[in-house]
Backbone as ProteinMPNN parsed JSONL, in Angstrom:
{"seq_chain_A": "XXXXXXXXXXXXXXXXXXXXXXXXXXXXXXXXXXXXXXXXXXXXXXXXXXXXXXXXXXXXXXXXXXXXXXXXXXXXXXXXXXXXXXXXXXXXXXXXXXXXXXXXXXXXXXXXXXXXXXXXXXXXXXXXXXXXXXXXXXXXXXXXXXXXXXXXXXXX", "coords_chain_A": {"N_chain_A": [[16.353, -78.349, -2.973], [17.409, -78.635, -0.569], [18.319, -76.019, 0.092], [15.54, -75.366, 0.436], [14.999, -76.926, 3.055], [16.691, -75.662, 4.561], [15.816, -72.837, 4.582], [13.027, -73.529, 5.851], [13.73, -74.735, 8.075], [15.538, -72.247, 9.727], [13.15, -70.577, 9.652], [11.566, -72.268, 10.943], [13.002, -71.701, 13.754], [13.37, -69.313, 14.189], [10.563, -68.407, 14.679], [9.834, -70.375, 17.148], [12.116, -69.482, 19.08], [10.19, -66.439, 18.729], [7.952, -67.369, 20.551], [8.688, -68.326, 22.719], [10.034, -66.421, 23.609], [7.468, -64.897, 24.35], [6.43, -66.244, 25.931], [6.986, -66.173, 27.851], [10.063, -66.924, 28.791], [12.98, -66.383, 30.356], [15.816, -64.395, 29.401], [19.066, -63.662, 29.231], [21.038, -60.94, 29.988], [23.746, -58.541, 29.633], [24.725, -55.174, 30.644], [26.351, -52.672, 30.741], [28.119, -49.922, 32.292], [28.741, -46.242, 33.843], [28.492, -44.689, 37.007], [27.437, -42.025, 39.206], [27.896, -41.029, 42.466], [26.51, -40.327, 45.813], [26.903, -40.191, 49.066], [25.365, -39.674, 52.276], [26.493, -39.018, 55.406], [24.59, -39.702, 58.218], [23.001, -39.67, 61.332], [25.279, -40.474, 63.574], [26.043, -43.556, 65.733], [27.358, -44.498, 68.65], [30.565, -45.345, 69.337], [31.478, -49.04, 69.741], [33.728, -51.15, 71.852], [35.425, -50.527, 69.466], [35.314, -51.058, 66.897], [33.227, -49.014, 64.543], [30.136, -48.058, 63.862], [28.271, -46.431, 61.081], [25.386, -44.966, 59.206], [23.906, -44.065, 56.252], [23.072, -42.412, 53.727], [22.037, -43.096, 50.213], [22.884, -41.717, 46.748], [22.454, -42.04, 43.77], [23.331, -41.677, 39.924], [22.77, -43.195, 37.125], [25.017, -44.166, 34.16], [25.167, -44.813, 30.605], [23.969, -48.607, 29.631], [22.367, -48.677, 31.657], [20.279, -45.996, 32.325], [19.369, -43.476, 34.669], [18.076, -43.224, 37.716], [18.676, -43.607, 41.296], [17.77, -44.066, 44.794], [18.624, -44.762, 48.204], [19.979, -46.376, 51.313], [22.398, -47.207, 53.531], [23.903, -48.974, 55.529], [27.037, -49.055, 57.886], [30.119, -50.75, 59.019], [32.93, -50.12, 60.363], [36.31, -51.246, 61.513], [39.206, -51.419, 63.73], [41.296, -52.902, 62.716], [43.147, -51.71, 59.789], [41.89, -51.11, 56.228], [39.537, -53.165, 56.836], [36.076, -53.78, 57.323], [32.459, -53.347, 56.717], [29.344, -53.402, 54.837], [25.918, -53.014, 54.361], [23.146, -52.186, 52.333], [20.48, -50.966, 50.957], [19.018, -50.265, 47.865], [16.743, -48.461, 45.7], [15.747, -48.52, 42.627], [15.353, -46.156, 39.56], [14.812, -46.435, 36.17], [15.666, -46.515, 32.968], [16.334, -49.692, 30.825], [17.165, -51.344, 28.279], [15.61, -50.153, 26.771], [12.984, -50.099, 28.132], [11.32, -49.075, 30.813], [11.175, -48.669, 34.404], [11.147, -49.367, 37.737], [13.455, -51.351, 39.973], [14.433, -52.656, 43.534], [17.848, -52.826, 44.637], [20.056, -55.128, 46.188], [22.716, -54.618, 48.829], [25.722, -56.311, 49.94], [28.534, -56.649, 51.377], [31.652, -56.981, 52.246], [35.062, -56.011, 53.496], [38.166, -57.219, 53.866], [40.921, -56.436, 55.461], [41.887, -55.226, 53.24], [40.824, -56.552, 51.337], [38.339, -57.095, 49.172], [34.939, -58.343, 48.983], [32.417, -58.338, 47.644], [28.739, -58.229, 47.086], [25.591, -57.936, 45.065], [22.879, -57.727, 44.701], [19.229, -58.104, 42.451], [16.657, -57.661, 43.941], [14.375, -60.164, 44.467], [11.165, -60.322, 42.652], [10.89, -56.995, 42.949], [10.767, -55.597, 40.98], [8.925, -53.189, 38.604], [6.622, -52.36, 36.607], [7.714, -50.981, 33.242], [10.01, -52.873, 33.982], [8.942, -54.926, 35.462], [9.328, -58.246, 36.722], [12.193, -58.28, 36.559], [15.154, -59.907, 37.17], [19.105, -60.588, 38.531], [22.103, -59.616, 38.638], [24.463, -57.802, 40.337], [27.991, -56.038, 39.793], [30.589, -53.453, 40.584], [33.012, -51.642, 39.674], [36.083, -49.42, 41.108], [37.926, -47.186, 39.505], [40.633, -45.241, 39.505], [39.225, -43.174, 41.263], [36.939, -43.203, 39.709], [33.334, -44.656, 39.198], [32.276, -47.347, 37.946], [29.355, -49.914, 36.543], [28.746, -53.505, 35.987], [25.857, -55.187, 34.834], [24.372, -57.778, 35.359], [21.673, -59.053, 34.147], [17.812, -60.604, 33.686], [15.212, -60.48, 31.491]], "CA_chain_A": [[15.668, -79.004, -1.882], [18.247, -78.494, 0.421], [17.819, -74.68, 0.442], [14.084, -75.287, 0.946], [14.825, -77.065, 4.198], [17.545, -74.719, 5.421], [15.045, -72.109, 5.4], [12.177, -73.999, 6.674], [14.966, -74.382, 9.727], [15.317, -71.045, 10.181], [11.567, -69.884, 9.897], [11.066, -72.559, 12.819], [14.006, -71.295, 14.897], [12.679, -67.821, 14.562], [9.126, -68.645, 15.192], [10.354, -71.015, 18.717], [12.358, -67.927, 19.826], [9.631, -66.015, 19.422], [7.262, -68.183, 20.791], [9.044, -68.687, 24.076], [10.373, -65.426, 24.407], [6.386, -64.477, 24.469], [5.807, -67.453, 26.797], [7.987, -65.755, 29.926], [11.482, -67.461, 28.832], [14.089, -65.282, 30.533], [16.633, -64.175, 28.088], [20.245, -63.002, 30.062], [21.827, -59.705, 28.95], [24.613, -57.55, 30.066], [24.442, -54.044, 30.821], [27.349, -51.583, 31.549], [28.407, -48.174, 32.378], [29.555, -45.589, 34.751], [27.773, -43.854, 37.945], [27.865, -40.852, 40.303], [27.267, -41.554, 44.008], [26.491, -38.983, 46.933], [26.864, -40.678, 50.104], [25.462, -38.923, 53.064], [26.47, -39.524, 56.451], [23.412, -39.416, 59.034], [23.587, -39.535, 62.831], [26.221, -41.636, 64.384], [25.503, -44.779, 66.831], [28.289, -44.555, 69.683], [31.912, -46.221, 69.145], [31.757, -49.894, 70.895], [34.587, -52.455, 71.169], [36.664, -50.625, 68.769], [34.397, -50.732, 65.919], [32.226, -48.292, 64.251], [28.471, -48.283, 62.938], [27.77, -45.831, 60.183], [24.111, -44.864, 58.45], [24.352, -43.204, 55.506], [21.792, -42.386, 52.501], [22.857, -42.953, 49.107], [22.188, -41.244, 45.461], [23.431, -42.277, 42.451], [23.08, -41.32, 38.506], [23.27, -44.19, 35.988], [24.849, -43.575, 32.985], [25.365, -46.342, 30.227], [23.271, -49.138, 29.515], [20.846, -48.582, 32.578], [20.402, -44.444, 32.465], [18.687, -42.894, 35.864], [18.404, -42.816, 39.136], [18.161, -44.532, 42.502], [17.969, -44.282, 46.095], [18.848, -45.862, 49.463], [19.881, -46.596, 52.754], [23.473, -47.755, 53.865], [24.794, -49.123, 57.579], [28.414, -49.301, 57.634], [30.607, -50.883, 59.954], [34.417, -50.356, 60.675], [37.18, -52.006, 62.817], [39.922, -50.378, 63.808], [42.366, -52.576, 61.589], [43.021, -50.555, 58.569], [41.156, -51.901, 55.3], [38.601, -54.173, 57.126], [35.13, -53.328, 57.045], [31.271, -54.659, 55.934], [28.194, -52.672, 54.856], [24.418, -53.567, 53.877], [22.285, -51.475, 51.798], [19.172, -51.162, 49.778], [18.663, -48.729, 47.062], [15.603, -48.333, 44.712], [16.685, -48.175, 41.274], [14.339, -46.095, 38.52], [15.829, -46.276, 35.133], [15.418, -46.961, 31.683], [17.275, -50.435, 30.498], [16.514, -52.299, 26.984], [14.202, -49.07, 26.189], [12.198, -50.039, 29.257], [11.161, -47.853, 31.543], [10.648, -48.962, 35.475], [12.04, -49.564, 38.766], [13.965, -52.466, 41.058], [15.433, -52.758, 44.249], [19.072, -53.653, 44.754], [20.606, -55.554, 47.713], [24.058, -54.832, 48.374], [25.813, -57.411, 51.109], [30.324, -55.966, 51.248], [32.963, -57.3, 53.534], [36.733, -55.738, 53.242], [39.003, -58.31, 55.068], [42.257, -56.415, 55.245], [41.393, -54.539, 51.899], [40.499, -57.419, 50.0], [36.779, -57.107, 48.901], [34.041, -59.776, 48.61], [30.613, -57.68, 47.188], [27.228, -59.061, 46.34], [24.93, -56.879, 44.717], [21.522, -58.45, 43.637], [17.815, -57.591, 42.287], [15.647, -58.444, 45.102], [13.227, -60.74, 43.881], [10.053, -59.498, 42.492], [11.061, -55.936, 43.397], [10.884, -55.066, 39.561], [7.478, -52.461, 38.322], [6.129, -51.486, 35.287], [8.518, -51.684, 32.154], [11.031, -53.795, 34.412], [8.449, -55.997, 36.356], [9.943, -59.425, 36.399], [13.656, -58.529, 36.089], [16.29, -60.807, 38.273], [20.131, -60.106, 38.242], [23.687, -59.45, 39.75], [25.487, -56.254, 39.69], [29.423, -56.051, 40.504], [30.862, -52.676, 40.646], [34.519, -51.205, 40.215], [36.4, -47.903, 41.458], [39.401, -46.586, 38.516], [40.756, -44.032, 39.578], [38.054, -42.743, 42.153], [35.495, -43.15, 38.9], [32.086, -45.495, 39.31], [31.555, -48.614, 37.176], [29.008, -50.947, 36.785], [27.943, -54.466, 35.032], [24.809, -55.67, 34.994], [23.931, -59.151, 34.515], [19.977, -59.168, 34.309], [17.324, -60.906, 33.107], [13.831, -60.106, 31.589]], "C_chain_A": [[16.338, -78.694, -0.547], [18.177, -77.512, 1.118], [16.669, -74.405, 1.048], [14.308, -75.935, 2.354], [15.511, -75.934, 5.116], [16.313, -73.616, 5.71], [14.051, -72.484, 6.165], [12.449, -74.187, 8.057], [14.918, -73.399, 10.457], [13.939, -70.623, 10.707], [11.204, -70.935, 11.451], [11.221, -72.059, 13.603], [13.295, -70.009, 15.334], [11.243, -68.091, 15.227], [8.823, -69.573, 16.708], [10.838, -69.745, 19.296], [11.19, -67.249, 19.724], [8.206, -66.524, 20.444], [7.744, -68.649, 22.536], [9.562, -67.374, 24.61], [8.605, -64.376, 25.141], [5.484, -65.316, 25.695], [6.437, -66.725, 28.395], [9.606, -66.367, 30.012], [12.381, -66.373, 29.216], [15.153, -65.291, 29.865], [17.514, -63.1, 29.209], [20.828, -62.429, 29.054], [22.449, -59.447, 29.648], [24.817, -56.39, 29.567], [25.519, -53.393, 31.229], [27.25, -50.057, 31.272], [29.768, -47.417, 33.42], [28.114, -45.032, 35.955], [28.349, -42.779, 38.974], [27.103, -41.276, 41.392], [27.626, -40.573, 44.804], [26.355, -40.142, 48.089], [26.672, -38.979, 51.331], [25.243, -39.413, 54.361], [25.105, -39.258, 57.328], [23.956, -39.951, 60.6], [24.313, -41.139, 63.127], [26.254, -42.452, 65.271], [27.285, -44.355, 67.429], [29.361, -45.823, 68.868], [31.992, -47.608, 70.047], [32.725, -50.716, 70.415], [35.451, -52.182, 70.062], [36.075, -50.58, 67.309], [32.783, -49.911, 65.754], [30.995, -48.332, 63.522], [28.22, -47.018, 62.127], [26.225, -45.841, 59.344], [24.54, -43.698, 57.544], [23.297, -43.471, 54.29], [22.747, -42.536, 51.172], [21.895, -42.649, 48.068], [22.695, -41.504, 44.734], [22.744, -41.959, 41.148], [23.606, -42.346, 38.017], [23.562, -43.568, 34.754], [25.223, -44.577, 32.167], [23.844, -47.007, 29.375], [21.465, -49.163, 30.394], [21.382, -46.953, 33.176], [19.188, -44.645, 33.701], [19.336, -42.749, 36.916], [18.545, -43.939, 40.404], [18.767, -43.629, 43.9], [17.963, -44.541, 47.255], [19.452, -45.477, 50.712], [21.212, -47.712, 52.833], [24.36, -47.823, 55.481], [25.927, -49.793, 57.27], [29.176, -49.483, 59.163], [32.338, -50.843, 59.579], [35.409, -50.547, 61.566], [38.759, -51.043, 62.773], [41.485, -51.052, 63.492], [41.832, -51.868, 60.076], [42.464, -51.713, 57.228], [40.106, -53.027, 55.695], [37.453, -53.29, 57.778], [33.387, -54.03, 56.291], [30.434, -53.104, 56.074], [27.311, -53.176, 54.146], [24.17, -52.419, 53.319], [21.67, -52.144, 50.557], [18.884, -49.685, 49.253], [17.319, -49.052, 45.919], [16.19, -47.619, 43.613], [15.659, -47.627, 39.9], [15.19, -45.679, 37.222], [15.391, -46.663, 34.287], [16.71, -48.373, 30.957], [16.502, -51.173, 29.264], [15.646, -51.562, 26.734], [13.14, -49.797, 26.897], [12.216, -49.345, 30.288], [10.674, -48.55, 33.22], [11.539, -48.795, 36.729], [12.306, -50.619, 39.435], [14.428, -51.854, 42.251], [16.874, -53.617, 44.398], [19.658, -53.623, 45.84], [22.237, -55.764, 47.949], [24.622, -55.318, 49.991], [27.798, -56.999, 50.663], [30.754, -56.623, 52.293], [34.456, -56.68, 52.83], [37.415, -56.391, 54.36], [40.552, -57.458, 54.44], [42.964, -55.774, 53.66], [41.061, -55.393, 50.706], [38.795, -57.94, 49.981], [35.999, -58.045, 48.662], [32.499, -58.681, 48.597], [29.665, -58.419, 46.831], [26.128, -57.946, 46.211], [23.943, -57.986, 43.672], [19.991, -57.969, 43.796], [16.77, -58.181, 43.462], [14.27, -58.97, 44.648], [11.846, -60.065, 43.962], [9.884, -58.095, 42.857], [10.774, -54.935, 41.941], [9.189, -54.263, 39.367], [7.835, -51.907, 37.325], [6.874, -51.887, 34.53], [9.667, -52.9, 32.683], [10.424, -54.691, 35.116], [9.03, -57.204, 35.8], [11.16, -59.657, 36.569], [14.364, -59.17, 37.551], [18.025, -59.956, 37.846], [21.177, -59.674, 39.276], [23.719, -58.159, 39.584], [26.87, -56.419, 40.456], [29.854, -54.097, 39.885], [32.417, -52.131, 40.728], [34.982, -49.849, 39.877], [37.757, -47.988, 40.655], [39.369, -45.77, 38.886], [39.365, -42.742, 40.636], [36.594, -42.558, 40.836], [35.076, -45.007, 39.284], [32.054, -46.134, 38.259], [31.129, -49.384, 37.358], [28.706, -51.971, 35.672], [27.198, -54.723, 35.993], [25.006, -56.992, 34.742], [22.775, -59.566, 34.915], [19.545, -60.267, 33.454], [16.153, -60.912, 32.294], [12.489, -60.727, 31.28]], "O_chain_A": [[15.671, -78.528, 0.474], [18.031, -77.543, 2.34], [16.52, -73.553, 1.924], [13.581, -75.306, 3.122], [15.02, -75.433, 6.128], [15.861, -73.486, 6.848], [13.973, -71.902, 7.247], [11.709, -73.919, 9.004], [14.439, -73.385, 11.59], [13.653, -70.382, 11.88], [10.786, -70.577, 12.552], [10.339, -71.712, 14.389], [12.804, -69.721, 16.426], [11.073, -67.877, 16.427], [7.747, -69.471, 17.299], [10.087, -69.004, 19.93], [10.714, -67.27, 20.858], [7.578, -65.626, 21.006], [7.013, -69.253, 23.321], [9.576, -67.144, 25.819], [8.583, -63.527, 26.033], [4.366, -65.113, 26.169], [6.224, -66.896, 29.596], [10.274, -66.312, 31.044], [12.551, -65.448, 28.422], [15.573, -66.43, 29.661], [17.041, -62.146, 29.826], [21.111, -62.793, 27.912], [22.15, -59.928, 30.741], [25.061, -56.233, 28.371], [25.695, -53.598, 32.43], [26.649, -49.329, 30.482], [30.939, -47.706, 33.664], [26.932, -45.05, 35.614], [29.494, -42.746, 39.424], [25.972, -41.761, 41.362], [28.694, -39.966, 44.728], [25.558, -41.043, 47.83], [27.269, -37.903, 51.359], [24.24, -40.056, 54.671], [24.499, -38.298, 56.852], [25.031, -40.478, 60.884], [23.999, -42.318, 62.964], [26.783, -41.792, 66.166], [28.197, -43.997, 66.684], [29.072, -46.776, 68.145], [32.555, -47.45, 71.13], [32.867, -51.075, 69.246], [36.157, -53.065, 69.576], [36.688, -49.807, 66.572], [31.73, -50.03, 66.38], [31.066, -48.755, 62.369], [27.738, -46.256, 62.964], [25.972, -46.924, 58.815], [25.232, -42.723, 57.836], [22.82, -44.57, 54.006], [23.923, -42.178, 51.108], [20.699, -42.942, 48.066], [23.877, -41.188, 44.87], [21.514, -41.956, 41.205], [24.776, -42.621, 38.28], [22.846, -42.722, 34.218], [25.716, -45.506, 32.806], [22.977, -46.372, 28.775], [20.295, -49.417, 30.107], [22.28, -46.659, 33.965], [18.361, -45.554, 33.762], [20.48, -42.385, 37.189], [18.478, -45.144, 40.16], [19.734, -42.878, 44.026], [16.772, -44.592, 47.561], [19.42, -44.313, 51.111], [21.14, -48.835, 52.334], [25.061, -47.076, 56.164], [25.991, -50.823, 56.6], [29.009, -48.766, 60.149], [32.85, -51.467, 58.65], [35.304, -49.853, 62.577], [39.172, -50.239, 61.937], [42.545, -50.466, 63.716], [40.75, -51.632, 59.538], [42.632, -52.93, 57.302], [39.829, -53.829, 54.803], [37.666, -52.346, 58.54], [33.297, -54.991, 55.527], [30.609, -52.147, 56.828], [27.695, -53.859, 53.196], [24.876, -51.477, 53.677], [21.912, -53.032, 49.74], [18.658, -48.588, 49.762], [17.244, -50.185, 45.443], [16.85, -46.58, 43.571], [15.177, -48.514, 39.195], [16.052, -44.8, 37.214], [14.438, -47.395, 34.551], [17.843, -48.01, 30.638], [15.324, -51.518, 29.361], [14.61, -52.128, 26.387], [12.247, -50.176, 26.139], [13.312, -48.966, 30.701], [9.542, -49.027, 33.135], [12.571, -48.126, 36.689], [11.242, -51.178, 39.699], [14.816, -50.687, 42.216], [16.953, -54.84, 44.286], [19.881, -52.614, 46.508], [22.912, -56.684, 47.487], [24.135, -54.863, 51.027], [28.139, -57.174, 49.493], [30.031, -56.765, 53.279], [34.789, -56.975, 51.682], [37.248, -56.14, 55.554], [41.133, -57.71, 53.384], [44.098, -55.858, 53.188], [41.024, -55.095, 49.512], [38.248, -58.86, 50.589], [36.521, -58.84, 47.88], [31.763, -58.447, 49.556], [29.932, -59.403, 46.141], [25.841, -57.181, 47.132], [24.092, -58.628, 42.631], [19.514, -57.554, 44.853], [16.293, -59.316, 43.475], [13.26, -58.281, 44.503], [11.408, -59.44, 44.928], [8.72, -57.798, 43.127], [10.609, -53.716, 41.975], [8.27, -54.783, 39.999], [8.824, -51.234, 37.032], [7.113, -53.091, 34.631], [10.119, -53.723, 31.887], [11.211, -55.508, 35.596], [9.244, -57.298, 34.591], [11.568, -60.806, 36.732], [14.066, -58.881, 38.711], [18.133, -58.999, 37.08], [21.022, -59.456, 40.478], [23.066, -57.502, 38.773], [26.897, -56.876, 41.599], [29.363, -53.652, 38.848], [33.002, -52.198, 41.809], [34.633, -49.183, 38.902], [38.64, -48.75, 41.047], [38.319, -45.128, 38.876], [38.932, -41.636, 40.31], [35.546, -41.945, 41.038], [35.759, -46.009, 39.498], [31.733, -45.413, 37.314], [31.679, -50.145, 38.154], [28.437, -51.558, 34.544], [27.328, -54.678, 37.216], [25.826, -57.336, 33.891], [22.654, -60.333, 35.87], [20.296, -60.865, 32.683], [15.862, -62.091, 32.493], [11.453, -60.098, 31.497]]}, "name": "protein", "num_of_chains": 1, "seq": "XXXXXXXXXXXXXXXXXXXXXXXXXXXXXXXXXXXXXXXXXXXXXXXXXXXXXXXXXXXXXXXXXXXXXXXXXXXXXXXXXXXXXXXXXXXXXXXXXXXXXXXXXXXXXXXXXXXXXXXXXXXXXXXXXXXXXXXXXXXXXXXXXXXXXXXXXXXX"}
């Protein structure tokens, strides 16, 4: 009897999971890897006050959990102490993640105070199409050794 409920347990559990994951319940995963990034400088805004404005395009290759591509648009500012610094950008991200196939945008918001970093890197709401429409999520990023790593922490 006992056995007969345990599974009857189960068969619910399973049949709720899927039942809500079919309903729109977002279900949080994590995603890692590595990437290659081309930064390319573009014309230079004048030096004022000691600090500099930078535009710069960016390309990157995912490799990992979220394989492809993306690319964007980066304005960079720097002061003329050493390690302090901030830059914005938006990149369009087309890639395959969870054997889905689509694209997001990602919003990346940096400050270096004195070389100590504060990043924010997030999915810009509703920016998601096709196999990824819907997806939300962080990304944090770190440099070993002049190599590219990222986690994900999405949702779908």
């Amino acid at each position: 009897m006992l056995k007969k409920k345990r599974l009857r347990f189960e068969e619910a559990a399973a049949a709720a999971f899927r039942a809500t994951r079919n309903k729109g319940v977002l279900m949080s995963s994590h995603a890692k890897g590595t990437f290659e990034v081309k930064l390319t400088p573009q014309e230079q805004d004048e030096q004022a006050g000691g600090s500099k404005i930078g535009r710069l395009t960016i390309e990157k290759q995912f490799h990992g959990d979220l394989e492809g591509a993306s690319k964007g648009h980066m304005l960079s500012a720097t002061t003329q102490v050493e390690g302090s610094a901030g830059y914005v950008a938006i990149e369009r991200v087309s890639a395959t993640l969870q054997g889905r196939m689509g694209t997001f945008v990602l919003q990346h918001h940096a400050t270096m105070s004195r070389g100590t970093p504060d990043l924010n890197i997030a999915v810009v709401p509703d920016s998601g199409a096709d196999g990824l429409a819907g997806i939300t999520g962080k990304m944090t990023i770190t440099i070993v050794e002049g190599k590219h790593f990222y986690e994900f922490d999405y949702s779908l």
